[in-house]
C-alpha positions, 0 to 999 in steps of 0.5 A: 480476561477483557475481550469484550469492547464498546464502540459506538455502533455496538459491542463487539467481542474478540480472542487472544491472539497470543497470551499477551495481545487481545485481537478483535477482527471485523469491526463495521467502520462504515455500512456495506456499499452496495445498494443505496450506498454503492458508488457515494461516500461511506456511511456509518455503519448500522448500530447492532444489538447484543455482543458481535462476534470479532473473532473472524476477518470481515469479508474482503473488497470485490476482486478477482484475486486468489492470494495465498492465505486469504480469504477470496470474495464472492458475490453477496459479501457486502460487508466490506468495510471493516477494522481489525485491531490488535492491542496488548492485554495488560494496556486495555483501558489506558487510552494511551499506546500509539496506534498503527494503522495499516493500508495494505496493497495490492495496485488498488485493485486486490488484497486484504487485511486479512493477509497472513503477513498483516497479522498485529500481533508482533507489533502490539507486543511492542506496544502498539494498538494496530488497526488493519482495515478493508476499503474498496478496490478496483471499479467499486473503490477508483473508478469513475462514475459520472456524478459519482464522488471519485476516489471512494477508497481513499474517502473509504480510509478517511472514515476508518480513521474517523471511526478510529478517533472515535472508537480506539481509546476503548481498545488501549490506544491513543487518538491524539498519537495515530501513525498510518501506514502502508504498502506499495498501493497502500503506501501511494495512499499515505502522500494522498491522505496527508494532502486530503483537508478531509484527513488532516488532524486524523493521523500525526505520522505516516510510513510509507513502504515502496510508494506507487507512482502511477496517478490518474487525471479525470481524462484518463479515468474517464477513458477507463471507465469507457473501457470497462463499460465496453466490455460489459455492454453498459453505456458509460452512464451513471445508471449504466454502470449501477446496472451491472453487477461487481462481479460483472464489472470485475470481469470487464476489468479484467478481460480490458487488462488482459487485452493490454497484456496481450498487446505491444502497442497498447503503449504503457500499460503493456508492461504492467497493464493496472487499470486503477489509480487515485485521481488527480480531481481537484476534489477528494484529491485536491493536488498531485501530493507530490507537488503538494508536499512540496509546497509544504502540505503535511509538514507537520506529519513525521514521514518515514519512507522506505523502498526495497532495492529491487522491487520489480523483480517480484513482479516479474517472478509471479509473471504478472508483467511483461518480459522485455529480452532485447535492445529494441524492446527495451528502447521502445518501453523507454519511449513508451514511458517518455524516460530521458535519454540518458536514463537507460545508459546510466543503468547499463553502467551501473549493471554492466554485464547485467541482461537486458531483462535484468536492465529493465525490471531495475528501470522500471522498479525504481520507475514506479517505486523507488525514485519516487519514495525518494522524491517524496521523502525529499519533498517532505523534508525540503518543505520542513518536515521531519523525514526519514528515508530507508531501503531494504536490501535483504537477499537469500537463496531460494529453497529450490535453490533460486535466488530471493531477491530484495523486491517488492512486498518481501520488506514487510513481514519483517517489519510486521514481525510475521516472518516465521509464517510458513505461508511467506516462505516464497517471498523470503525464501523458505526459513529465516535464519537467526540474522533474519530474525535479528533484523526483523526485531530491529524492524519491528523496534523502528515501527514502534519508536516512530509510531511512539516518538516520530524517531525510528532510530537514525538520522532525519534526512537533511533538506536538499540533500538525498542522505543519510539513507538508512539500509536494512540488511542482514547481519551476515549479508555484507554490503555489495553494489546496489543495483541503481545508477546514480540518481542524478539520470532520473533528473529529468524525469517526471513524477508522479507517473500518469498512464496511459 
């Protein structure tokens, strides 16, 4: 059994995940940046000698995040700045599958790839290399330092797709066929790495699940920082913020977000108070990739893009957004956000005897995901790139009873093929049924053909047009009524979101 791999930092050992793929987890892409390293560029990580063990996950990005199923982090894990790689056993050598890359999300702030819906094994079995990876998040990852590099977590993925380049035909894969691809943060990462001059050539295709729209200027960056800085009792200086601790930092970030929660007249970060997002700096992030890809960056990069049809809901269901129940409230998020007047009528239309609440977590779904996955795939394909555009539209009853809903987050363990872990159960709603699990094949094929050919298996999307949009539901779930208006009220809206 071949389980052992040379990198060029050292040799590493891995496991059989199953009898048919090889996994190797925790693999330095970069040295840990903490010390020296804290708040620059990523480096190469130190080379090691002997056989390094990569049968565990590497310790996760600071964060005051529990998620169910993975690991938490606590000071003193440094080591941040890992791969994870899935490869089928009898491919080893041959330097030829196409590889996945996956960012995960988690609004730039928690997450890992250690989540249990990120396991590659699945996707490996149809014949892809996967590579997962960690980069920093929150303060350490899209906060800005003065004289500082901004953006570190994206520079952070830049140098894991080096690594990869560098590293991936020894484990199966091919470094001249790379699709990367992400989730919600994870995927607003994708558009930011297909503008970024630092990336081009690194990867050929790129997936994009459920894009978030939010981005940052340097002023409102800088603002942050000041807040953050505040409630540390550190002066918003280079020196003053090296002076405390991440964990440190990540209380402070955390006691700011709790006063926006708290506060209806904080404006737009009451109703989903995230305090980081990548940086419109004209550096690392030369452009907004909206207007980028527009102008025709990335043409050459096959782009799938693909959102759930009610995405907010999740949010909602875990209570991590504010609760909207009346017409004024309602009116004065709208006006808080800046929406077109029209906006909110063309939803009560659309969802006439729907709640207010309900109203709202539609609006601001498609706010902050899909409207702007819909943008984004037709500005790819209007400036000559090769697009497709999906939607996930699955819905179940609850095990309690309670319905599941098509909404953020619940598209990917069946893209990833892990929909029979135990731990996903809330987002799809206790045990797939066998249409599920038919759908989740489907998923899974789609992946692979685009990572392997650039076709997931239906039409491009016309340039200048919004269609076709391929719909992913099961096959016992008969097509009902989206809950969208017609896009032609988001006209006038602007994109990308920049808050506050």
């Amino acid at each position: 059994m071949n389980d052992v791999f040379e990198t060029t930092s050292g040799t590493v050992r891995g496991f059989r995940a199953a009898d048919d793929v090889v996994a190797v987890l925790g693999i330095p892409y970069a040295a840990p940046p903490f010390g020296a390293h804290r708040f620059r560029e990523p480096v190469a990580a130190a080379p090691w000698s002997g056989v390094r063990d990569g049968t565990e996950f590497g310790p996760i990005a600071p964060q005051s995040a529990e998620l169910p199923g993975a690991p938490v982090w606590s000071p003193g894990d440094e080591d941040v700045l890992t791969v994870n790689v899935w490869t089928p056993a009898a491919d080893i050598g041959g330097g030829r599958l196409p590889v996945l890359v996956w960012f995960h999300g988690g609004a730039y702030t928690f997450g890992s790839s250690a989540q249990p819906d990120f396991d590659g094994t699945a996707l490996a079995r149809a014949g892809l290399v996967v590579v997962t990876l960690n980069y920093r998040l929150g303060f350490e990852g899209f906060g800005h330092v003065p004289d500082a590099p901004g953006n570190r977590g994206l520079l952070d993925q830049v140098a894991a797709l080096r690594w990869i380049r560098e590293n991936i035909a020894g484990f199966g894969g091919d470094p001249g066929n790379v699709t990367i691809a992400g989730q919600s943060s994870g995927a607003a990462s994708v558009p930011c790495l297909m503008v970024m001059e630092r990336a081009r050539g690194l990867f050929h295709r790129a997936v994009a699940h459920s894009p978030a729209s939010v981005f940052h200027t340097p002023d409102i960056a800088e603002a942050t920082t000041r807040e953050i800085a505040a409630a540390a009792g550190r002066p918003a200086t280079a020196a003053g913020l090296a002076s405390a601790t991440p964990r440190e930092l990540l209380a402070a970030a955390d006691r700011v977000v709790e006063a926006y929660r708290n506060d209806p007249a904080s404006g737009s970060r009451h109703y989903d108070p995230s305090l980081f997002a990548p940086v419109l700096d004209g550096g690392t992030l030369p452009a907004d990739p909206l207007a980028a890809l527009a102008a025709g960056a990335g043409r050459e990069v096959d782009l799938l893009v693909c959102h759930t049809t009610e995405e907010y809901w999740l949010l909602d269901a875990v209570g991590s957004c504010a609760r909207i129940s009346t017409e004024t409230r309602l009116a004065r998020f709208a006006a808080d956000f800046g929406l077109p007047d029209e906006l909110i009528p063309g939803y009560r239309a659309a969802l006439p005897h729907a709640p207010v609440r309900d109203v709202h977590l539609a609006v601001f779904g498609d706010l902050l995901f899909g409207e702007f996955a819909h943008r984004l795939a037709e500005a790819h394909a209007a400036a000559g790139g090769r697009t497709y555009l999906s939607r996930f539209d699955r819905r179940r009853g609850g095990a309690d009873g309670a319905a599941v809903r098509a909404w953020h987050c619940a598209d990917i363990p069946f893209a990833f093929g892990n929909h029979d872990d135990p731990r996903l159960s809330f987002l799809i709603g206790g045990t797939p049924t066998p249409e599920d699990r038919s759908m989740a094949r489907r998923m899974v094929r789609a992946w692979a053909d685009f990572a392997t050919t650039g076709d997931p298996g239906w039409a491009p999307l016309a340039a200048g047009t919004t269609e076709p949009v391929h719909t992913w539901r099961p096959e016992d779930q008969p097509p009902g009524r989206l809950p969208a208006p017609p896009r032609a009220v988001w006209a006038k809206a602007e994109f990308p979101v920049l808050r506050p």
